[in-house]
C-alpha positions in Angstrom: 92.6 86.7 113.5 90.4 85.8 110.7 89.4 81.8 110.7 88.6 80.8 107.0 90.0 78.6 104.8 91.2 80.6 102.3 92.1 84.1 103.2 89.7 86.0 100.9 87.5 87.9 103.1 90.9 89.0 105.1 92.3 90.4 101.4 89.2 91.9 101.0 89.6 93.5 104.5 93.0 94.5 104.0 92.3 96.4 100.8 89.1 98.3 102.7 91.7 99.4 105.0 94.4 100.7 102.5 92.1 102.0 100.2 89.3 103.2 101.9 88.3 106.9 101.4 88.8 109.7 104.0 85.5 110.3 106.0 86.9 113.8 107.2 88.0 114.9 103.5 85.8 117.4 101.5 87.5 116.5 98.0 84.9 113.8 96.1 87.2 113.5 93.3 90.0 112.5 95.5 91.3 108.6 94.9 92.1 106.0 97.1 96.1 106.7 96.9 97.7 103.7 99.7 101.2 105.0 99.1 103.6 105.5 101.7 105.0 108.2 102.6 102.9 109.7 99.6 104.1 113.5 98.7 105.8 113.1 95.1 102.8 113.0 92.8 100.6 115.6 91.4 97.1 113.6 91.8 94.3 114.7 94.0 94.9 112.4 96.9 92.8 112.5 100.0 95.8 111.9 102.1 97.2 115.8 100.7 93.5 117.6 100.2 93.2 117.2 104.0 94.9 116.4 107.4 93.6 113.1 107.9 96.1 109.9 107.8 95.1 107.6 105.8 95.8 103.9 106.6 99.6 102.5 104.9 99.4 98.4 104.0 101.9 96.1 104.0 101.3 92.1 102.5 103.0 89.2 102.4 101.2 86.4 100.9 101.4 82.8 99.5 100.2 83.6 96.4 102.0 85.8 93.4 102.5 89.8 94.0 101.0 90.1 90.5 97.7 88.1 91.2 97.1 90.0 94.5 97.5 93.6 92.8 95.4 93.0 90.2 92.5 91.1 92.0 92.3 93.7 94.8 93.5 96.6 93.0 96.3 97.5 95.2 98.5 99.7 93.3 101.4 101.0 95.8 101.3 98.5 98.9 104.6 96.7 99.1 103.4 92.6 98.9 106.0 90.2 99.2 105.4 86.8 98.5 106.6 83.9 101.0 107.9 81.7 98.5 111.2 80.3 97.4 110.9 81.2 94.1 109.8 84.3 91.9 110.4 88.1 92.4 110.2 89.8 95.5 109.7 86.8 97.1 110.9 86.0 100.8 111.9 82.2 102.0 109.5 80.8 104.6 112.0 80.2 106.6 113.4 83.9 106.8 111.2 85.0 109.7 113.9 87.1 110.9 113.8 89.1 107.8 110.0 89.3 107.7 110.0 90.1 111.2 112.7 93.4 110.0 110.3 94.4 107.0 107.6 94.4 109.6 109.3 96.5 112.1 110.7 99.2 110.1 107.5 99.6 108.5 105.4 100.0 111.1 108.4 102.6 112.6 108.1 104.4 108.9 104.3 104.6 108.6 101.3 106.3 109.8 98.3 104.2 110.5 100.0 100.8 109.6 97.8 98.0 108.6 99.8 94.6 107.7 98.3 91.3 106.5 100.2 88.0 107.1 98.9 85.4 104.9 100.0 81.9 104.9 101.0 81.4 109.3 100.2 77.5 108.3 103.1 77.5 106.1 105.8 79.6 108.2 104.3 77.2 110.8 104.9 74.1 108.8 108.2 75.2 107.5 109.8 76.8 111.2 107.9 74.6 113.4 105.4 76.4 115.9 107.6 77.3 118.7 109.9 80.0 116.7 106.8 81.3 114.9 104.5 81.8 117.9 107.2 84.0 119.5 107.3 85.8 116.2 103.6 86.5 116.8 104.3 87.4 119.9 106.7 90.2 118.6 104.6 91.5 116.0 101.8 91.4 118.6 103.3 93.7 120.8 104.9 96.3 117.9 101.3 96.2 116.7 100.0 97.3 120.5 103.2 100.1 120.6 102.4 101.6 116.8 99.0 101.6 117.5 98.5 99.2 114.0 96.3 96.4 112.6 97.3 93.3 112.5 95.4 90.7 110.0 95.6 87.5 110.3 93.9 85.1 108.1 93.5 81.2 109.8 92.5 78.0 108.5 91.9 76.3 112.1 91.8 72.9 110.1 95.6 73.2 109.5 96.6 74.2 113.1 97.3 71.4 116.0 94.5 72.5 118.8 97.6 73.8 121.2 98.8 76.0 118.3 95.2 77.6 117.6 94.8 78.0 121.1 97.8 80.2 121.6 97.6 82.2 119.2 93.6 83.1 119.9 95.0 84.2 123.7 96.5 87.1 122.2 94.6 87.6 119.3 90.5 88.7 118.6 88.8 86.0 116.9 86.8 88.2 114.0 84.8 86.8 111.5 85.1 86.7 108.1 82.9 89.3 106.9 84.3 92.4 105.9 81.7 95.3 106.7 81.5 93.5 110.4 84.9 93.2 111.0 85.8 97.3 109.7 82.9 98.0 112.4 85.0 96.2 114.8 88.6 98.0 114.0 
C-alpha cells in the first residue's frame, strides 16, 4: 500500500519492477524486455541471455492505456483501464472479472507484479464491503504466487474503518521509489 494522492510514485514503482535490469546477467546490451511469457523475438533480452526471472506486470488504471505506456515506457505489460468507456477498458463494477484477469495471470507468470490503481473508485462504485473481500482474495493469491501487490491510496478519500482494514493486511510503504524497491 502506497498512501499518496495521486498514484505517481506507485507507477514509477511498478515500472522499476517490470523493467528493471537483471543483477545476475552478464549481457550490458541486454533491454528491459517485461513481456510475458517472452520467447518469440530475436532481441537480446536479459530474461534469454541468462536464467534469471525477470519480474512480469500487470496494470489496471484510471487513466488511458495510451497515456500510461507512453509516460512510463511500458511497452508489453497488459494495462486495462477501469472505465466505462474506451478500448480495453473494464467496468468498475466488474470486480469479478478483474478478480479472473488477476488470477490467471499470477497462475501464467513468473515473478508477478500487479498494480491496482483507482481502489477509491471500485470502492465508490461496489461499496466497501464487496471490494475489501476482493482485497482479501488478491491478498492471499499474492501470499500463494509469491507476487507484489501495489497498491496506490489516497487516505483522504477512504472512511477511517475502510483505511483501517485494508492497512491490517497490507504494509504501509512510502511513496518513494528507491525506498520502497529496498523494501520488496
Amino acid at each position: 500500500m502506497v498512501k499518496e494522492p495521486k498514484a505517481e510514485s506507485s507507477f514509477d514503482i511498478f515500472a522499476s519492477i517490470v523493467k528493471g535490469r537483471c543483477l545476475d546477467c552478464d549481457h550490458q546490451e541486454a533491454f528491459p524486455c517485461e513481456s510475458i511469457g517472452c520467447g518469440g523475438c530475436a532481441l537480446p533480452c536479459t530474461c534469454k541471455g541468462c536464467n534469471h526471472v525477470r519480474a512480469q506486470g500487470l496494470c489496471f488504471t484510471m487513466h488511458s492505456p495510451v497515456e500510461i505506456r507512453l509516460k512510463y515506457a511500458l511497452q508489453t505489460t497488459p494495462i486495462f483501464w477501469i472505465s466505462n468507456h474506451g478500448p480495453e477498458s473494464i467496468s468498475p463494477i466488474d470486480l469479478e472479472l478483474i478478480a479472473d484477469i488477476i488470477n490467471k495471470f499470477l497462475k501464467q507468470s513468473k515473478k508477478p507484479a500487479v498494480l491496482l490503481d483507482g481502489i477509491e473508485h471500485l470502492i465508490f462504485e461496489n461499496g466497501s464491503a464487496p471490494v475489501l473481500r476482493f482485497l482479501r482474495d488478491l491478498g492471499e493469491w499474492m501470499v500463494l504466487q509469491n507476487a507484489i501487490l501495489i497498491l496506490p491510496i489516497n487516505p483522504m478519500a477512504l472512511e477511517e474503518k475502510e483505511l483501517a482494514l485494508m492497512e491490517r493486511n497490507m504494509k504501509d510503504l512510502e511513496p518513494r521509489p528507491s525506498k520502497i524497491l529496498n523494501k520488496l
